[in-house]
C-alpha positions, 0 to 999 in steps of 0.5 A, spaced: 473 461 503 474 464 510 470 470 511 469 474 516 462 478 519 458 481 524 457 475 527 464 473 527 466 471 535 473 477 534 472 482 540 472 487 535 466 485 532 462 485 538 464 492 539 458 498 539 464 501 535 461 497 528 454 497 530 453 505 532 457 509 527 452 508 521 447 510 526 450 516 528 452 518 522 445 518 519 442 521 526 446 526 525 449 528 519 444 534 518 446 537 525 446 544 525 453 544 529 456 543 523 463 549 522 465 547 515 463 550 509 461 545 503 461 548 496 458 547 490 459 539 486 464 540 482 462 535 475 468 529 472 468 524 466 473 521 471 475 521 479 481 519 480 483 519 487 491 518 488 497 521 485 502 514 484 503 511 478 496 508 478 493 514 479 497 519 473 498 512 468 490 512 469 489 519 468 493 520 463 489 514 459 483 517 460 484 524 459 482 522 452 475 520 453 473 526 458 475 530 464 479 528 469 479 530 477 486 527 479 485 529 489 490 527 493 491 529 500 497 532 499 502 535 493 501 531 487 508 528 488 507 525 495 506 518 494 508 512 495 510 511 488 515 516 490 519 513 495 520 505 491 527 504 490 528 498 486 524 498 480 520 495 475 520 487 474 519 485 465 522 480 461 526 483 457 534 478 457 533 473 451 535 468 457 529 469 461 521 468 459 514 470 460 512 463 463 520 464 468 517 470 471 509 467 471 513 462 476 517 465 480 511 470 482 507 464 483 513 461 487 512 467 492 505 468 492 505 460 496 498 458 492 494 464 492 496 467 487 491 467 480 494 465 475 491 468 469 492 476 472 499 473 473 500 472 466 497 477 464 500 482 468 506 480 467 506 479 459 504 488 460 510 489 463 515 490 456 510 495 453 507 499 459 516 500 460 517 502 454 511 506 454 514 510 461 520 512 457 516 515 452 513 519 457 519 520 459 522 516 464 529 515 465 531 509 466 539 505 467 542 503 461 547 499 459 549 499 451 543 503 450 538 496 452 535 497 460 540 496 465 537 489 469 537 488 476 535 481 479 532 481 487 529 476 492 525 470 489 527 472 482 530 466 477 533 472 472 535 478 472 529 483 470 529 490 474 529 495 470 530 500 474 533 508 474 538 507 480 536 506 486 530 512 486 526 508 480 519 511 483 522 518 484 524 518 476 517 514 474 513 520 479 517 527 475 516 524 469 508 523 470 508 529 474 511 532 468 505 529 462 500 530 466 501 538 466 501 537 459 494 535 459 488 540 458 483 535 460 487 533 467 485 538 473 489 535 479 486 538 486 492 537 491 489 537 500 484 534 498 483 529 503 477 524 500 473 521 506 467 519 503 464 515 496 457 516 494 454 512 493 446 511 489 443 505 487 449 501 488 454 505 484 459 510 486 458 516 484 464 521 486 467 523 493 466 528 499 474 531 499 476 535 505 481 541 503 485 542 508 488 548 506 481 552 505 477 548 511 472 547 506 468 539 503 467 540 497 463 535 492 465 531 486 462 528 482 464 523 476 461 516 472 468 513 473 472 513 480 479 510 480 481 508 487 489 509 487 491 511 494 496 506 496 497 502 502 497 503 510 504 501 513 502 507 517 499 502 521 505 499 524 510 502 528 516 500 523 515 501 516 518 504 509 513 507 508 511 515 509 506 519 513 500 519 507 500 511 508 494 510 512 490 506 509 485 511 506 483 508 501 481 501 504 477 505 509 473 509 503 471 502 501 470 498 507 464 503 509 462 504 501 461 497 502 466 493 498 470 488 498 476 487 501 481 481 501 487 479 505 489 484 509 493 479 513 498 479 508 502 486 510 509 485 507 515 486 512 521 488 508 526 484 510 533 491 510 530 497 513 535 501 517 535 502 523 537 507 529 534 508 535 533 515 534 530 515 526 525 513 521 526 508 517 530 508 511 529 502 505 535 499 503 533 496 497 532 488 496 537 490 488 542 492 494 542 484 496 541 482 488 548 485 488 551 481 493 550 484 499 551 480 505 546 479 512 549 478 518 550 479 526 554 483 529 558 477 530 559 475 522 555 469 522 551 470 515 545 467 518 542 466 510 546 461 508 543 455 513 535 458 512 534 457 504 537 456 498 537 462 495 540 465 501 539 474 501 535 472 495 530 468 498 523 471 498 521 477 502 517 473 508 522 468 509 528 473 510 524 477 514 521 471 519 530 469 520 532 477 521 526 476 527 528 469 529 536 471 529 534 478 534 529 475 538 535 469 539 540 473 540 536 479 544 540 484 538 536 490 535 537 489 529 542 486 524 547 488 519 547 488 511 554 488 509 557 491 502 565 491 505 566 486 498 563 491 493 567 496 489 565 501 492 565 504 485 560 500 483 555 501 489 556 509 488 554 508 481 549 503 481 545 506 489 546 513 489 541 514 493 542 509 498 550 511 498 549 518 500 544 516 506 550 512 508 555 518 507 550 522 511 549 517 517 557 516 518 557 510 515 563 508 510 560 502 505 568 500 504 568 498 512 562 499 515 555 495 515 548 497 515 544 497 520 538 493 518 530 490 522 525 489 518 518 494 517 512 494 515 512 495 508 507 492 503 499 490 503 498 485 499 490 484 500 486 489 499 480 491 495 477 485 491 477 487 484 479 483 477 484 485 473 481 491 470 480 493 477 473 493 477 470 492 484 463 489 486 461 496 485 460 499 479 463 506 477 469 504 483 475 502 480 481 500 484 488 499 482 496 500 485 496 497 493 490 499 494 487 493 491 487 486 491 487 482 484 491 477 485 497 478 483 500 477 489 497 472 493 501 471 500 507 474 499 509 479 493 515 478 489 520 483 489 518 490 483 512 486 481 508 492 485 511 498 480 509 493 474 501 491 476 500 497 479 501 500 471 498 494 468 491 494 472 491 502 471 492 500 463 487 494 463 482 499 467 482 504 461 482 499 456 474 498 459 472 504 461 474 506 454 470 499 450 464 500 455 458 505 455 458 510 460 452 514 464 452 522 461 447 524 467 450 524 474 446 524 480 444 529 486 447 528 492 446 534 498 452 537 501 456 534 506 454 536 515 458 533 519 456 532 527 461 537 531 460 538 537 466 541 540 471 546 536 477 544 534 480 538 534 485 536 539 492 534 537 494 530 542 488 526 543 490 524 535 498 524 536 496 519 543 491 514 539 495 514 533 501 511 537 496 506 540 495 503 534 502 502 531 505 500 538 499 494 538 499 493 531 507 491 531 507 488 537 502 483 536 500 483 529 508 483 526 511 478 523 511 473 527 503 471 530 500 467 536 492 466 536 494 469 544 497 476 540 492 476 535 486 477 541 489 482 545 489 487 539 483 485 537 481 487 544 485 493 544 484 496 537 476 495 539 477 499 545 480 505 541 477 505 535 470 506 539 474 512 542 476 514 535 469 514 533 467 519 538 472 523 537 472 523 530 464 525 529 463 530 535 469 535 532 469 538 526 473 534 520 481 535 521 486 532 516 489 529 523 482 527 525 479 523 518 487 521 517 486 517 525 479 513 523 482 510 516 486 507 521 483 506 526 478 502 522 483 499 518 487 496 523 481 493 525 480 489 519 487 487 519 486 482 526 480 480 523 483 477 517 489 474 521 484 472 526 481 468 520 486 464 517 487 458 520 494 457 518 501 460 516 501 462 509 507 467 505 506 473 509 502 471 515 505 466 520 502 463 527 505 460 531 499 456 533 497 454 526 505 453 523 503 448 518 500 450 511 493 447 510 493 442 504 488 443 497 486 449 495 488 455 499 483 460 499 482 468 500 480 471 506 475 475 504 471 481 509 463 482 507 461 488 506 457 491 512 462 491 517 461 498 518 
């Protein structure tokens, strides 16, 4: 399988920034210079770092096995989770099956995929939704029977969802039953930063508390990497500002494996306006018969697929790119003009009301829409119980790769295989036998030789990044682009390096080399992968390599 290594012939690679920061690190990190307290270690049964639906599911499952730590980096709510609009895909119409919605995901994932995770996963989904109704989520329904929705790739309709804020819905009601645990203590601004790791298992984590200006200790037998994706590392994405790949930076540097960074998911309908943020229109929108077009009405979906607005997300985003660098237009348009508009307020509040307040009226004018960057779909290598090659480290949620998803993600399988590698994950911890005496592990020093951070230093690199990142590794590629930003992103993560260990620790600062760091392993798998292949496509390598696809897997120690 493609693998990449020290000795890879990528800029990055050959860059001091991989070869000297373990060094200093151990040179250094007893320095005197050190400004930020540490406390004592705090003891849990289990770790779980992240506060989506994998982390709570996870936690809450576990709480009746022993102590749980839930650190997130923010409030408890502030997830990724928070923000998915369309919802969960499970086979619950009598017309649709197990086996239809196993193809339609290995249909997407364009060969990658492994099959018996699929199969597994998607066999869950009836059970872990009925489930999240327990617990009390309230989802859509029709007839007292979950409302179903149907979006790109999927052969039947399958989305159960709540409106268009489904991930909103899920996070309240799992908020809501972890405060009802006793054996569930969350720690919010709590900014992990690094795994500890001895006699190769990971034992807990160092956690910067942002609002004391403290590192504190944790120490468990179990440790749940749940920490979401990294969208924050292109200048366009749907996702929020807490995206910045900390999870697959914590694993890289632990030494796991990760796999398939290559294949970041582009939604194909965010809106755009020169002067905001991003805004996911969600596929469910395109699965109720909203139409694509540009400015001048042509609907450009109807000659590029079968399935049209419908077809797989990789494929509608690659024919927004080739319509607007065709045409030179900044964006296309979503049109809904022939929906009842009755309908679309009732079924997409959310996306209704953020139109209203934008001076868009959906009966007459279409929404504007580019792509962005939206979905990692490799990730940290684990099975389908989320176990990594490390015992005591755990990973389940984006952060992850089991192969559920391959090159490309279908539509609402993110929500499902997060929930269902959380479950599968407490069903192991809870069959196994494990360790009732932690370690030791000294507090954590830091090398700050100068004060305070500088903001702007943190807010001008981090730009770099997103700029190179969109404009080179997006979602069209060439070996040319891809070298550049290797180039590129090399020379600014050895300013980052710098930066990050002669200052003290800062939210900002540990936020900056996650992505730094990741977005050096993302152009190290794209430079790896001699084809085009779901969600990664190069022009100098426009074909898809016969026989068995094979995963690009990044070897442990690269920094």
């Amino acid at each position: 399988m493609p693998s990449v290594s020290p000795a890879s012939s990528c800029p990055i690679f050959r860059s001091s920034f991989w070869k000297s920061t373990v060094k200093l690190r151990e040179r250094n990190c007893f320095s005197a210079n050190w400004r930020i307290a540490s406390l004592a270690a705090r003891s849990f049964d289990f770790l779980v770092l992240g506060s989506g639906v994998a982390g709570l599911s996870f936690a809450l499952k576990v709480a009746p096995l022993g102590k749980v730590a839930v650190v997130t980096k923010k409030k408890r709510s502030e997830s990724n989770t928070n923000y998915a609009q369309g919802g969960i895909a499970a086979v619950f119409d009598s017309a649709d099956s197990f086996e239809k919605h196993l193809q339609d995901t290995l249909t997407a994932g364009a060969g990658l995929c492994k099959e018996e995770v699929v199969r597994q996963i998607v066999q869950a989904g009836p059970r872990l939704i009925q489930e999240l109704a327990e617990w009390g989520a309230q989802f859509t329904r029709e007839d007292d029977r979950f409302a179903l929705g149907r979006e790109g790739g999927h052969s039947q309709k399958r989305v159960v969802h709540a409106h268009d804020f489904t991930g909103r819905e899920l996070e309240r009601a799992l908020v809501e039953s972890v405060k009802r645990e006793k054996n569930i203590e969350v720690f919010e601004h709590h900014f992990a930063f690094e795994l500890l790791k001895k006699e190769d298992r990971i034992w807990g984590v160092y956690t910067y508390d942002s609002e004391d200006n403290v590192v504190e200790t944790f120490l468990a037998s179990t440790t749940l990497l749940a920490t979401g994706g990294c969208g924050r590392l292109w200048k366009h994405t749907t996702n929020p500002p807490i995206a910045t790949g900390d999870g697959l930076a914590l694993a890289h540097r632990a030494g796991a494996a990760l796999a398939n960074l290559e294949f970041m998911q582009f939604h194909p309908t965010a809106y755009y306006h020169a002067n905001d943020e991003p805004f996911l229109i969600s596929e469910a929108v395109r699965g109720e018969g909203a139409i694509l077009r540009t400015k001048d009405g042509k609907r450009f979906m109807e000659g590029a697929h079968p399935l049209k607005e419908l077809a797989p997300r990789d494929i509608v985003a690659r024919a927004i790119d080739k319509v607007l660098k065709q045409t030179g237009d900044v964006c296309v348009f979503l049109d809904l003009t022939h929906l009842e508009p009755a309908f679309v307020a009732r079924r997409f509040p959310q996306i209704s009301e953020f139109c209203r307040q934008k001076k868009l009226d959906l009966k007459k004018d279409w929404i504007p829409v580019v792509p962005a960057a939206h979905y990692m779909c490799g990730g940290v290598v684990t099975d389908v119980y989320g176990q990594t090659n490390f015992p005591g480290l755990l990973a389940a949620g984006e952060v992850a790769c089991t192969g559920m998803h391959g090159a490309n993600r279908l539509a609402s399988n993110s929500l499902l295989e997060a929930l269902a590698v959380a479950d599968f994950a407490a069903q192991k911890v809870n069959a196994e036998k494990r360790p009732n005496k932690l370690p030791d592990f000294p507090a954590y020093k830091h090398p700050a030789e100068k004060p305070t951070p500088e903001k702007i230093v943190v807010a001008h690199e981090r730009e770099a990044i997103a700029s190179i990142m969109w404009d080179y590794v997006g979602i069209v590629r060439t070996n040319e682009r891809l070298a550049l930003a290797a180039e590129r992103l090399a020379a600014v993560a050895e300013g980052v390096k710098n930066f990050y260990y002669s200052r003290p620790l800062s939210y900002d600062s540990i936020e900056l080399f996650n992505l730094a760091t990741v977005s050096c392993l993302v152009v190290a798998c794209a430079q790896a992968r001699k084809e085009s292949r779901g969600l990664h496509y190069n022009l100098d390598h426009p074909e898809t390599a016969k026989g068995k696809p094979e995963d690009t897997i990044l070897k442990p120690g690269l920094f």
